[in-house]
DSSP file (Angstrom, degrees, kcal/mol; ACC not computed):
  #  RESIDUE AA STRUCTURE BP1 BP2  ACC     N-H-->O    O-->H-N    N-H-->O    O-->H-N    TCO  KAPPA ALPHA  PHI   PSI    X-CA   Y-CA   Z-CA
    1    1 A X              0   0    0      0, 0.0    61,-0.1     0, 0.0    57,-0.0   0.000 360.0 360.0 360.0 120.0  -26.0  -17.8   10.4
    2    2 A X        -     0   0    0     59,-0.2    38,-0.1     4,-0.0     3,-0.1  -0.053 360.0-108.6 -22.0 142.4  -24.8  -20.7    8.5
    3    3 A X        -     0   0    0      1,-0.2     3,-0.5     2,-0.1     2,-0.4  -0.071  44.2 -79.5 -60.3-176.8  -24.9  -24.3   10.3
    4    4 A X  S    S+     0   0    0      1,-0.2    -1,-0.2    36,-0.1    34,-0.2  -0.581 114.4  14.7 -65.1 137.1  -22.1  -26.1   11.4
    5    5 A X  S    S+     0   0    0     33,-1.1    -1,-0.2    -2,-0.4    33,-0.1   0.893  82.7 144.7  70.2  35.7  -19.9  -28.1    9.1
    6    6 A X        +     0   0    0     -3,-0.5     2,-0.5    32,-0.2    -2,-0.1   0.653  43.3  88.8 -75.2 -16.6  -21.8  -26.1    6.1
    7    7 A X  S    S-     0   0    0     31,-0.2     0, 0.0    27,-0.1     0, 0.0  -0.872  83.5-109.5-105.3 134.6  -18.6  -25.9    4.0
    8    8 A X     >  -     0   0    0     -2,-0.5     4,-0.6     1,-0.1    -1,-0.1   0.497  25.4-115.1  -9.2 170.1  -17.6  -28.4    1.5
    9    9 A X  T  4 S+     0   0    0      3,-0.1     4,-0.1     2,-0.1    -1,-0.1   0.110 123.3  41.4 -62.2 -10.4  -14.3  -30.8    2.2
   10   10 A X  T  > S+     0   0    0      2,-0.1     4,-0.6     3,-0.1     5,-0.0   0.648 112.5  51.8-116.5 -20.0  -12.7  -29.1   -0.7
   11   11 A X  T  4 S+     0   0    0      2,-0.2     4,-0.5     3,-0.1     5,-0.1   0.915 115.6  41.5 -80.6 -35.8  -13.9  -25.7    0.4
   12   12 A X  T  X S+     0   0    0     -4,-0.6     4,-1.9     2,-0.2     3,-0.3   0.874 115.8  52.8 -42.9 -46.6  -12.4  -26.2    4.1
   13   13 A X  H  > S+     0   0    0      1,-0.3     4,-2.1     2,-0.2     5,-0.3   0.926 111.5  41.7 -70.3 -31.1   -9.4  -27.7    2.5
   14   14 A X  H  X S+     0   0    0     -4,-0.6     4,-1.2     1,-0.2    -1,-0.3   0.681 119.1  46.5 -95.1 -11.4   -8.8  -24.5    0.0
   15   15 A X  H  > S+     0   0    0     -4,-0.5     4,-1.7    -3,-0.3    -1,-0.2   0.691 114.8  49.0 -93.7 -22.5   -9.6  -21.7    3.0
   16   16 A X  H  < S+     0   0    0     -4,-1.9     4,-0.5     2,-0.2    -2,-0.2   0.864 114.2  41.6 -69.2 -34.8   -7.4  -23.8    5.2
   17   17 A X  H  X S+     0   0    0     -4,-2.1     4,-1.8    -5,-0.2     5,-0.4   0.929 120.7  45.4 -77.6 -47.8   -4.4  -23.9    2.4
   18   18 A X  H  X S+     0   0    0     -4,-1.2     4,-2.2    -5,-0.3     3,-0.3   0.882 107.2  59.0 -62.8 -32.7   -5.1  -20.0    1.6
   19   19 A X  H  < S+     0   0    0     -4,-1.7    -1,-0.2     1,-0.2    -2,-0.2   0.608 111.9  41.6 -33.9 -44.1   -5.3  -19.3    5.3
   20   20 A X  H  4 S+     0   0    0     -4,-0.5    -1,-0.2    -3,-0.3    -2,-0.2   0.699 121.0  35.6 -89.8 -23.5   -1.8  -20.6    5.5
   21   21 A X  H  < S+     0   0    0     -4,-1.8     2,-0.5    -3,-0.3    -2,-0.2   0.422  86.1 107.6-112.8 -13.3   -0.1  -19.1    2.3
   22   22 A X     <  -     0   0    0     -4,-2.2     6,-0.2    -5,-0.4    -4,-0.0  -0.462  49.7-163.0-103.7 155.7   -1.6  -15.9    2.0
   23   23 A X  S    S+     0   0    0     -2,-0.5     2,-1.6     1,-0.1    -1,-0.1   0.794  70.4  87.4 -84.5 -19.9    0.4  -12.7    2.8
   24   24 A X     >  -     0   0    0      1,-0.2     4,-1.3     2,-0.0    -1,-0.1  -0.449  64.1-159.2 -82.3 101.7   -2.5  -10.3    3.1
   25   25 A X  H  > S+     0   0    0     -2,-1.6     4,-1.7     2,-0.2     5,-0.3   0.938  92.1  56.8 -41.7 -44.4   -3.8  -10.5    7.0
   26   26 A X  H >> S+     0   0    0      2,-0.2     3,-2.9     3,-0.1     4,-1.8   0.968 103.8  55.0 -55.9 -61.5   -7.3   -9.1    6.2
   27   27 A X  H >> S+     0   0    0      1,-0.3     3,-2.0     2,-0.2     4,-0.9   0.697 116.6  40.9 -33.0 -96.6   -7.7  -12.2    3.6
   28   28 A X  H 3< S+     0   0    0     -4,-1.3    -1,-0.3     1,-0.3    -2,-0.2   0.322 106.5  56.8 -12.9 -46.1   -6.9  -14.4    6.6
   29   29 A X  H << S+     0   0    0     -3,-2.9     4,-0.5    -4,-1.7    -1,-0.3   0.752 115.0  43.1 -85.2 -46.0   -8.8  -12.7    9.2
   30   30 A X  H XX S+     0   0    0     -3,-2.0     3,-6.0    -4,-1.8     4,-1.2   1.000 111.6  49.5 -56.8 -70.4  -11.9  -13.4    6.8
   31   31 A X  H 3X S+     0   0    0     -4,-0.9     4,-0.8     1,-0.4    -1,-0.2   0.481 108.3  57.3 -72.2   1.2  -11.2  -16.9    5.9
   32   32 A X  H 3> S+     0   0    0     -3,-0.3     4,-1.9    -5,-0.3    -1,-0.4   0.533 105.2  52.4 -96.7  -4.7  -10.8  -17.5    9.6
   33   33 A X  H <> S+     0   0    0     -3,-6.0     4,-1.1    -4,-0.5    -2,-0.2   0.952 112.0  41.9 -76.5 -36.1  -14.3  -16.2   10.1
   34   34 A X  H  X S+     0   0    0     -4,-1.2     4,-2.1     2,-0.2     3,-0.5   0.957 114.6  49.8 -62.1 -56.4  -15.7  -18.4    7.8
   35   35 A X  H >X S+     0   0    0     -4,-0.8     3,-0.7     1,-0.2     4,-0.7   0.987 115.7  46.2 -53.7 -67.3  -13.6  -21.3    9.0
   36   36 A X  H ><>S+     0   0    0     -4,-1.9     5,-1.9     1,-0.2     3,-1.5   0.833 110.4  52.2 -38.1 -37.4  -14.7  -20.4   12.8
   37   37 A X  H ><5S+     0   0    0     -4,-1.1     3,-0.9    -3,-0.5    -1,-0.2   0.648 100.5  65.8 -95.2 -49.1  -18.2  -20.1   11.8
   38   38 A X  H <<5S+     0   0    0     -4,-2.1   -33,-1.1    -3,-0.7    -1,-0.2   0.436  93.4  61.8  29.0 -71.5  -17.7  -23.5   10.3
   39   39 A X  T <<5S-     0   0    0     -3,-1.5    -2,-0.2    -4,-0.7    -1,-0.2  -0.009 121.3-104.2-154.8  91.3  -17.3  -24.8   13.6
   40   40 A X  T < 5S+     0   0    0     -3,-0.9    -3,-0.3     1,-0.3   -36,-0.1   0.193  73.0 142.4  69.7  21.0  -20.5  -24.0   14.7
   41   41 A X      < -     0   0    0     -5,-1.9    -1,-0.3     1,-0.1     2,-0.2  -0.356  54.1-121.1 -85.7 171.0  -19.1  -20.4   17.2
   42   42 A X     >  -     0   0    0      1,-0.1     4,-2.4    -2,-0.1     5,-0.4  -0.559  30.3 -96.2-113.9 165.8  -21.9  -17.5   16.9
   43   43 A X  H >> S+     0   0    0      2,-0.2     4,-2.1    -2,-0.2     3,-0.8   0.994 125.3  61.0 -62.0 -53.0  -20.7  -14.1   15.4
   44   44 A X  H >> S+     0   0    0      1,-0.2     3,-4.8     2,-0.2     4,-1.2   0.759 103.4  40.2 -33.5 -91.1  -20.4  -13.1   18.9
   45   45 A X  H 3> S+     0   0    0      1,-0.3     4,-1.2     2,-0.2    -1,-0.2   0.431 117.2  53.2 -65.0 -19.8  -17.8  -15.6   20.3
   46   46 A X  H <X S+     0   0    0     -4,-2.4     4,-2.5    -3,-0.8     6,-0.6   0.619 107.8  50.9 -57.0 -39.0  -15.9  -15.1   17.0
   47   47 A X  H <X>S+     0   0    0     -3,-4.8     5,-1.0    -4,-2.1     4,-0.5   0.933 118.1  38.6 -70.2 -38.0  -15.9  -11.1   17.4
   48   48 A X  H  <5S+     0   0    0     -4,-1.2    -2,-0.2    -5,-0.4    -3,-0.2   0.763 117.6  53.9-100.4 -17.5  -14.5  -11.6   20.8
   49   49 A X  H  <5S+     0   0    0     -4,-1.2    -1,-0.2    -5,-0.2    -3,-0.2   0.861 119.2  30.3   1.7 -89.2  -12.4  -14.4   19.4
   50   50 A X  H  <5S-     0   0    0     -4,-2.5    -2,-0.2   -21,-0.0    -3,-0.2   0.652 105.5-119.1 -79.2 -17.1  -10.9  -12.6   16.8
   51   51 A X  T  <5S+     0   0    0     -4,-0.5    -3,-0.2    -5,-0.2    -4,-0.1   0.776  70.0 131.7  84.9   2.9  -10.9   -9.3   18.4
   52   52 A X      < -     0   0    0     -5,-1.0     2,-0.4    -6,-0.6    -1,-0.0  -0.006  63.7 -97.1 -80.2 176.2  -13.3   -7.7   15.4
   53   53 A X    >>  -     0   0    0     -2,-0.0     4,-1.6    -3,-0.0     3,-1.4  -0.879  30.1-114.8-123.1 167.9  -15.6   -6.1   15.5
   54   54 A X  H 3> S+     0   0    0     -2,-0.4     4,-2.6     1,-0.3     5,-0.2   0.784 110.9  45.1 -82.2 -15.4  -19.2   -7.6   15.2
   55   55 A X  H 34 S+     0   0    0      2,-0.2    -1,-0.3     1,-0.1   -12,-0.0   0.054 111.1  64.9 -98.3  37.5  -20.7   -6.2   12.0
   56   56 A X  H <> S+     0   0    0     -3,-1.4     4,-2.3     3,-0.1    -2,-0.2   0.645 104.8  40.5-105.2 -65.8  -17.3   -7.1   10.8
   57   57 A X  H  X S+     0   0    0     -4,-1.6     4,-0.9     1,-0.2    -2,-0.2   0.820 112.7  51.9 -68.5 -40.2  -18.1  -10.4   11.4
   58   58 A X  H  X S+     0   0    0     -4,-2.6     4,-1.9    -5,-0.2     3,-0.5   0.927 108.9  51.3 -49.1 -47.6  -21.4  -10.4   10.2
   59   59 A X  H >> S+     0   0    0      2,-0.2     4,-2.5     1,-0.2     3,-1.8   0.980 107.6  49.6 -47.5 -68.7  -20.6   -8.9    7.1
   60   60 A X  H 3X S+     0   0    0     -4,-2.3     4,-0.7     1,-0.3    -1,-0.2   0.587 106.4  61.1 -72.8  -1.4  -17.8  -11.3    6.1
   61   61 A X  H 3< S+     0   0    0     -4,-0.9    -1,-0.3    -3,-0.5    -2,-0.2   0.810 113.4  35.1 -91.9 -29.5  -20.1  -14.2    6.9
   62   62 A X  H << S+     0   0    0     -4,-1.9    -2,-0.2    -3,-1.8    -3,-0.1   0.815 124.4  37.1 -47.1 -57.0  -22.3  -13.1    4.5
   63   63 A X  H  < S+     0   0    0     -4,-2.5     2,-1.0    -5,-0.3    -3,-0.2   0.755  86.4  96.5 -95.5 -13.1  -20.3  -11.9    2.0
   64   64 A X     <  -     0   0    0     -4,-0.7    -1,-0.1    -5,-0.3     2,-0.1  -0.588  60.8-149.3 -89.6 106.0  -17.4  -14.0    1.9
   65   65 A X        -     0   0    0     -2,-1.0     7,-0.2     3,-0.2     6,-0.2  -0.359   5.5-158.9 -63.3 133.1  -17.6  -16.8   -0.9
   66   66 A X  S    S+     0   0    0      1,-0.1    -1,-0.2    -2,-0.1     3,-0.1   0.348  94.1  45.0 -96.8  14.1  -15.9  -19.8    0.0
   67   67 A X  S    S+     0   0    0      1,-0.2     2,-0.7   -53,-0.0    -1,-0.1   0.358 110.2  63.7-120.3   1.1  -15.7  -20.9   -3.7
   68   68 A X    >>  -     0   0    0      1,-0.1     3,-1.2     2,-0.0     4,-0.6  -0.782  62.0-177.8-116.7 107.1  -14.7  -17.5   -4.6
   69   69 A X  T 34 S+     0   0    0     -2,-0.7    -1,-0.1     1,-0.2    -3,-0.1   0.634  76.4  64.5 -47.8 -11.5  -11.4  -16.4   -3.2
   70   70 A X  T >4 S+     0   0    0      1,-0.2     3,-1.1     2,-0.1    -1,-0.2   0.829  80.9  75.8 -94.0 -22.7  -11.4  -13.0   -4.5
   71   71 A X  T <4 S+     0   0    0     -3,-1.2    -1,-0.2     1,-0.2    -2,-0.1   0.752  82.8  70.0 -68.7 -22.6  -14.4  -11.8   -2.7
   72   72 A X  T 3< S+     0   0    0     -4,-0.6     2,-0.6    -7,-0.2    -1,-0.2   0.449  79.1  86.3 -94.8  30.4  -12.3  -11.5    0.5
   73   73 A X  S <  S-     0   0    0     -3,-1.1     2,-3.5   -47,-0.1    -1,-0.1  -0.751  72.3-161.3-103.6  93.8  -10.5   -8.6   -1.1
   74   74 A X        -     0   0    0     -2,-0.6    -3,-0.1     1,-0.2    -2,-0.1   0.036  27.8-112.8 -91.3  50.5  -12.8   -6.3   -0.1
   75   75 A X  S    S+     0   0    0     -2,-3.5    -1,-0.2     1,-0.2    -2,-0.0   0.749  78.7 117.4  48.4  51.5  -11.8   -3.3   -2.9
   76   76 A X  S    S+     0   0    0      4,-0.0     4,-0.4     3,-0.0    -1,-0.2   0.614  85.5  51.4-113.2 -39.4  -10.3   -0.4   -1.2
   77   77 A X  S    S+     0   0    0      2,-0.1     2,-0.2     3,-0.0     3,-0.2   0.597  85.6 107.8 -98.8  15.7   -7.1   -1.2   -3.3
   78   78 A X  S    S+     0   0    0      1,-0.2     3,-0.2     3,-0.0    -4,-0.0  -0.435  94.9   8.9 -47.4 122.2   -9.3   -1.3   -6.5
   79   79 A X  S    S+     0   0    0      1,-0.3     2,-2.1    -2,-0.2    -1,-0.2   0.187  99.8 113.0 101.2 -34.2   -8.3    1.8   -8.2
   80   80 A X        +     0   0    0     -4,-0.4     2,-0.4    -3,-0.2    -1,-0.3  -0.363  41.0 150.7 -63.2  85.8   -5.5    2.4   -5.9
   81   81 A X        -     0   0    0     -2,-2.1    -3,-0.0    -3,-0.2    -4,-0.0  -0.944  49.4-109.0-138.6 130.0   -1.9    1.8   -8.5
   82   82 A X        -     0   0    0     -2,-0.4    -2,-0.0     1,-0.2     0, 0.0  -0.414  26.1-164.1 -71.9 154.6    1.2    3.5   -7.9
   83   83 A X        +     0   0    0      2,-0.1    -1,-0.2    43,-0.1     2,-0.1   0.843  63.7  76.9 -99.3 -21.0    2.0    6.0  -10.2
   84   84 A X        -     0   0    0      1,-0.1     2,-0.1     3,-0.1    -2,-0.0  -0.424  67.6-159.1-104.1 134.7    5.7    6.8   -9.8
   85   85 A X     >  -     0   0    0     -2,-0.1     4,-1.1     1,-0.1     5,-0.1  -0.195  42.5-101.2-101.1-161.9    8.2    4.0  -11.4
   86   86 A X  H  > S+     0   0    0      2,-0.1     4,-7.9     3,-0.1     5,-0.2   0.930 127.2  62.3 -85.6 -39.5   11.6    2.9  -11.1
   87   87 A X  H >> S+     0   0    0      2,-0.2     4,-1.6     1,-0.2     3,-0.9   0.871 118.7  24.6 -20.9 -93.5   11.9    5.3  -14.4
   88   88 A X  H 3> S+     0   0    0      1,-0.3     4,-1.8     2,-0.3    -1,-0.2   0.708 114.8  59.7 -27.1 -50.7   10.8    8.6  -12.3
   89   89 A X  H 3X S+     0   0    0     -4,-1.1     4,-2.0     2,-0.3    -1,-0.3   0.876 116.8  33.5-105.5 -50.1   11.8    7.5   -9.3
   90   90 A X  H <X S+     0   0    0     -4,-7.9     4,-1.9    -3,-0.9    -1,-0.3   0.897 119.3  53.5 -79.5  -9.3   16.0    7.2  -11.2
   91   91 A X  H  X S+     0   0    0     -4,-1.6     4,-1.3    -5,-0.2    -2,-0.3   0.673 107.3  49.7 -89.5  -7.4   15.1   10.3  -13.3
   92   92 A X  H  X S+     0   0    0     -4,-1.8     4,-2.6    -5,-0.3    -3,-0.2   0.931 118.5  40.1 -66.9 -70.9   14.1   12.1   -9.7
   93   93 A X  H  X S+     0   0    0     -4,-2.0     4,-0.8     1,-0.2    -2,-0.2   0.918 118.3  43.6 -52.6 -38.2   17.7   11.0   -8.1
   94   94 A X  H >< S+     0   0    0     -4,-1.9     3,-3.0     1,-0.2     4,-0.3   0.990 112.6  54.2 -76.3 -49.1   19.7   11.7  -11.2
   95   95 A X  H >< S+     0   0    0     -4,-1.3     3,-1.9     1,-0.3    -2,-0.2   0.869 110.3  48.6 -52.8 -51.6   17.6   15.6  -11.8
   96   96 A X  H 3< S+     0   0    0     -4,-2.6    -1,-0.3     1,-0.3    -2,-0.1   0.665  98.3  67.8 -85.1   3.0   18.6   16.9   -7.6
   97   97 A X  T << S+     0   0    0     -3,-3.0    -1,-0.3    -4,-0.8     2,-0.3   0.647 102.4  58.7 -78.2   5.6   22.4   15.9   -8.2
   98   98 A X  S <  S-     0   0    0     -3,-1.9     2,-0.3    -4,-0.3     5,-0.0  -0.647  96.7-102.0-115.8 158.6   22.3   18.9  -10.8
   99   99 A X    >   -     0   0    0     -2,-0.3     3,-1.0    10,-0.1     4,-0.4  -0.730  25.2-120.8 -90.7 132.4   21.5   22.6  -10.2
  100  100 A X  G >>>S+     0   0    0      8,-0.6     5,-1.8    -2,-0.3     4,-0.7   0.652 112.8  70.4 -54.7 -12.4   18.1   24.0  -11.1
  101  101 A X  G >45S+     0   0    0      1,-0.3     3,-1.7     7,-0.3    -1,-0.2   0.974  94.5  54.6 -53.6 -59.4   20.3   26.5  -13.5
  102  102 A X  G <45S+     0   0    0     -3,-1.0    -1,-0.3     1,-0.2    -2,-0.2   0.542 105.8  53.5 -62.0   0.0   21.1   23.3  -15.9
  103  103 A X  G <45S-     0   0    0     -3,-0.6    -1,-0.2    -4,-0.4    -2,-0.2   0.591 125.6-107.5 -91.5 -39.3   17.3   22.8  -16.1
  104  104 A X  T <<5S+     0   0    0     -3,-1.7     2,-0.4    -4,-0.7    -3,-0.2   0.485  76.5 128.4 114.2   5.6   16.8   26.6  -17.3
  105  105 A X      < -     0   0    0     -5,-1.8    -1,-0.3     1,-0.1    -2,-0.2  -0.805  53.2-140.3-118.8 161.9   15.4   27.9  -14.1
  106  106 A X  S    S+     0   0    0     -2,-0.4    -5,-0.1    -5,-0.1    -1,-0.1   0.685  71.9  86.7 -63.6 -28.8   16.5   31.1  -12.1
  107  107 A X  S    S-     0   0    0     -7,-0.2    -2,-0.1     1,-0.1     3,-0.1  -0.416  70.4-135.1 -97.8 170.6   16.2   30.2   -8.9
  108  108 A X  S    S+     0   0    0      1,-0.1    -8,-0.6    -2,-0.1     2,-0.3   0.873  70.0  49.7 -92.5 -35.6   19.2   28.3   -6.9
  109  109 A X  S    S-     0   0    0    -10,-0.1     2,-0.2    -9,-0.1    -1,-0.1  -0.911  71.2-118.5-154.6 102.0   18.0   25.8   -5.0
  110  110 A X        +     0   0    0     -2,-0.3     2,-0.3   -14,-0.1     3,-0.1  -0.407  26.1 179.1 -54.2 131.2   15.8   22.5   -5.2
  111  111 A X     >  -     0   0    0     -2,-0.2     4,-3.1     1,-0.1     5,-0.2  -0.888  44.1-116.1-122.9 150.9   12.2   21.8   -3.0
  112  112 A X  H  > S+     0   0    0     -2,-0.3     4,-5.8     2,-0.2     5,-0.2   0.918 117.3  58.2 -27.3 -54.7   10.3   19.1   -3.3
  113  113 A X  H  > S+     0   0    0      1,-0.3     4,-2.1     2,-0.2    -1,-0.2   0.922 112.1  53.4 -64.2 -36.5    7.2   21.3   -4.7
  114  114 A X  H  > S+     0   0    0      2,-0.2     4,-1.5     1,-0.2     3,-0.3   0.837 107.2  39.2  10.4 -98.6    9.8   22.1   -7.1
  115  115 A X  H  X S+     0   0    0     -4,-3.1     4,-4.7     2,-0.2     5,-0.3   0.802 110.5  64.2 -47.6 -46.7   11.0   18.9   -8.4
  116  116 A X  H  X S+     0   0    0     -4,-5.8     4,-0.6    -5,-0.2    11,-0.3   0.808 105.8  43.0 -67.9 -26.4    7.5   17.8   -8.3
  117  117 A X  H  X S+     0   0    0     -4,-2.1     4,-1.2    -3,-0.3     3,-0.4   0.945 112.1  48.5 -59.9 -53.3    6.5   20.4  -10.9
  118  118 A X  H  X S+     0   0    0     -4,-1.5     4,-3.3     1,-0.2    -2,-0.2   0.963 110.6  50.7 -83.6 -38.0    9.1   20.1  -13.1
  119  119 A X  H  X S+     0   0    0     -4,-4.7     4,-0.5     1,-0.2     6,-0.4   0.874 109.5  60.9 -79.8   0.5    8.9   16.2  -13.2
  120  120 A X  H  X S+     0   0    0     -4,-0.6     4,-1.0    -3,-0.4    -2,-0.2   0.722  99.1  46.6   1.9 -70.1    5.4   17.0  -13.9
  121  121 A X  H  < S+     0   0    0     -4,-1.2    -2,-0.2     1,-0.2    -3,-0.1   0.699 124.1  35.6 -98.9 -16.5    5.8   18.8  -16.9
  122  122 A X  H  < S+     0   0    0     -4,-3.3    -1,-0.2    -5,-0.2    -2,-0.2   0.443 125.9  36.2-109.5  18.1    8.4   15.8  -18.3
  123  123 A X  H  < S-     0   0    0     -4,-0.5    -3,-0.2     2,-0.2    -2,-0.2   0.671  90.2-137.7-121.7 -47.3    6.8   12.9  -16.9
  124  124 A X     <  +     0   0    0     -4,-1.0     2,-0.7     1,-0.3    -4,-0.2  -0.126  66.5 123.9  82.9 -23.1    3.3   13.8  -17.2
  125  125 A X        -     0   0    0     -6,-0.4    -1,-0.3   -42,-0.0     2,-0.2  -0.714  56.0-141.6 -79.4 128.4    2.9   12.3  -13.5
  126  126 A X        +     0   0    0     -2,-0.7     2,-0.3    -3,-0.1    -9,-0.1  -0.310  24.9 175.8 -93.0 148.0    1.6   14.6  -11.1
  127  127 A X        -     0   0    0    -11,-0.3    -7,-0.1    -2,-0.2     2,-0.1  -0.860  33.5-126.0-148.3 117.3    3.1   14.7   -7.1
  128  128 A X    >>  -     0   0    0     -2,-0.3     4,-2.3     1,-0.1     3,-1.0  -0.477  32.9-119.6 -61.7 139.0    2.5   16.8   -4.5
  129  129 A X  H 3> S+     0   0    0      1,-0.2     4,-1.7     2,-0.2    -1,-0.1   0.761 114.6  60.9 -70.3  -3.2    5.8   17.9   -3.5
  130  130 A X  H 3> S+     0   0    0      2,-0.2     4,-0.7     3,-0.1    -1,-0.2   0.810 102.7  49.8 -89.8 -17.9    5.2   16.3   -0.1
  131  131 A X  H X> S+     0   0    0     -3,-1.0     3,-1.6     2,-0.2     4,-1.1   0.904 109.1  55.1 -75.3 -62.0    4.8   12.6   -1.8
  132  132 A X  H 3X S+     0   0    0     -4,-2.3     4,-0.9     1,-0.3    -2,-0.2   0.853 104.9  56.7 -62.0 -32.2    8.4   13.4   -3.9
  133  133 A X  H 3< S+     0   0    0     -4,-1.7    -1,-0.3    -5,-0.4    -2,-0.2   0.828 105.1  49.8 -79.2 -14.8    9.8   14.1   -0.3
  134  134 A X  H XX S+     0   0    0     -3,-1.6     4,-4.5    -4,-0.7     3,-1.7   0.830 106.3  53.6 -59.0 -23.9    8.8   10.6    0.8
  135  135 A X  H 3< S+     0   0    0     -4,-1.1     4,-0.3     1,-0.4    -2,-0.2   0.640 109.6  44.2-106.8   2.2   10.2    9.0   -1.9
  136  136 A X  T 3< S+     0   0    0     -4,-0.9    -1,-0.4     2,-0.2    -2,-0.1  -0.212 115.4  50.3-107.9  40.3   13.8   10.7   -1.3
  137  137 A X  T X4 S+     0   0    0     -3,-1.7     3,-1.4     5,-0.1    -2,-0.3   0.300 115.1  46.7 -92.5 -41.9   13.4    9.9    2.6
  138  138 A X  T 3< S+     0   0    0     -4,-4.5    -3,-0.2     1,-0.3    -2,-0.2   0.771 113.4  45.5 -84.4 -16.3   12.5    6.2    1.1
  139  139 A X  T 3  S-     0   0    0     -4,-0.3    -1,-0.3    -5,-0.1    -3,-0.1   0.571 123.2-110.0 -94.6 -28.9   15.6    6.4   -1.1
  140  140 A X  S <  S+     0   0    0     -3,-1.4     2,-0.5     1,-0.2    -2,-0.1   0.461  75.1 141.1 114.3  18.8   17.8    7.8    2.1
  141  141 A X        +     0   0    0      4,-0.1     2,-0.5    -6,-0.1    -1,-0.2  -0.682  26.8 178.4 -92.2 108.5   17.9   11.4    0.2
  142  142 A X    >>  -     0   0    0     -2,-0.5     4,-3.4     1,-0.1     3,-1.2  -0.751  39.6-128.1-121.8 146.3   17.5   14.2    2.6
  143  143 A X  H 3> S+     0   0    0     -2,-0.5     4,-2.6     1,-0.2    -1,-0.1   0.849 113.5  52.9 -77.1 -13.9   17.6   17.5    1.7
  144  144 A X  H 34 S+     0   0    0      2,-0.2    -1,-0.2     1,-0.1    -3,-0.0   0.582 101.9  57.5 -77.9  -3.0   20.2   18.0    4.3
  145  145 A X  H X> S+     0   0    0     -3,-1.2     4,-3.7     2,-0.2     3,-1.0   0.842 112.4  39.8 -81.4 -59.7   22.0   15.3    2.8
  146  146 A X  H >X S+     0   0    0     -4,-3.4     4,-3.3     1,-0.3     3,-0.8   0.962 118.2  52.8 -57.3 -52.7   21.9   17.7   -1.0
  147  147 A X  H 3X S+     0   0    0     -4,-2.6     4,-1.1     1,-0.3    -1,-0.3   0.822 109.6  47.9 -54.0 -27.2   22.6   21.1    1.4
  148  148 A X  H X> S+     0   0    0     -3,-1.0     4,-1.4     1,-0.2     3,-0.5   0.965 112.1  47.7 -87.3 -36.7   25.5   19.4    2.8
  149  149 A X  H <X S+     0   0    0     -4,-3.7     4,-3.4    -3,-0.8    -1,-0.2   0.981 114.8  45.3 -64.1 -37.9   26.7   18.4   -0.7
  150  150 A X  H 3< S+     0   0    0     -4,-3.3     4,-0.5     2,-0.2    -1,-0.3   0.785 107.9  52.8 -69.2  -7.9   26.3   22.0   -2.1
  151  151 A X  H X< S+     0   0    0     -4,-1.1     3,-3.0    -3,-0.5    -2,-0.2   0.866 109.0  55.6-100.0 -85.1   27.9   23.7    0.7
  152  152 A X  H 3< S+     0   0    0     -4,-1.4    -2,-0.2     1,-0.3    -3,-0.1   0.517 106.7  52.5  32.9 -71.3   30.9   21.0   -0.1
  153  153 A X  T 3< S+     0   0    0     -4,-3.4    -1,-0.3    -5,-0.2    -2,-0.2   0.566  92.9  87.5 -69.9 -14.9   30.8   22.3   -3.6
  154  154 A X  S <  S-     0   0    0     -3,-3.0     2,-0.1    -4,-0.5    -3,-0.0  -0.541  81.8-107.1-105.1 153.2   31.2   26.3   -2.9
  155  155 A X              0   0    0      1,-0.2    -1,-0.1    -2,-0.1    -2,-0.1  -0.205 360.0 360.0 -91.8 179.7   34.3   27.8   -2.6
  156  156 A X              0   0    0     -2,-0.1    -1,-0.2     0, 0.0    -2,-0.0   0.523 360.0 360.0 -82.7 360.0   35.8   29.0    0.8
């Protein structure tokens, strides 16, 4: 375990300033271990501190550079990139105000797994139809909302 008062004046100052601006809690949660750690509390009293857990704390006292900021991003969101765009995401909304007919297919009625095939085959981005049904609940698009419209449309 590092001593006390083992970091710099410029490296305290820049974990203090990031500590304060940045939006990501884990990043925080780190640069307050370091910063505790700093001055002079043991990984215990820091675990029980912070609420962490203690090979939590060991790790990030280790691994966390205090002249590299980037190291307390600890990858998980490496690799991680949404695929769907604002593109998809209006060519999804504009594709369920229309009937699967105007598309060329038989059947009456849009599903997610559906939709998520056919923008599939013209997006080239792949969905599980259960992901295209988040993203018309995140858009406020319910599929009882489209039933209500088609039953709307039909005649009496």
């Amino acid at each position: 375990m590092p001593a006390k008062n083992h970091l710099s004046k410029e490296q305290k100052e820049r974990l203090l300033k990031t500590l304060k601006e940045h939006e990501n809690p884990y990043v925080r949660e780190k640069i307050l271990i370091l910063l505790l750690m700093n001055d002079g509390k043991t990984y215990q009293e820091i675990s029980k501190f912070l609420d962490v857990a203690y090979p939590t704390v060991a790790y990030w006292a280790v691994h966390g550079d205090p002249d590299n900021l980037e190291s307390f991003l600890d990858g998980r969101r490496e690799g991680n990139f949404r695929k769907v765009t604002k593109e998809y995401e209006n060519l999804l909304l504009e594709i369920i105000e229309k009937e699967p007919v105007e598309y060329g297919y038989e059947f009456g009625r849009w599903t997610a797994a559906r939709l998520a095939t056919y923008l599939g085959e013209i997006t080239g981005i792949k969905l599980s139809g259960s992901q295209v049904g988040r993203i018309l609940e995140r858009k406020k698009w319910f599929f009882s909302t489209w039933y209500a419209k088609l039953i709307n449309k039909m005649p009496i």
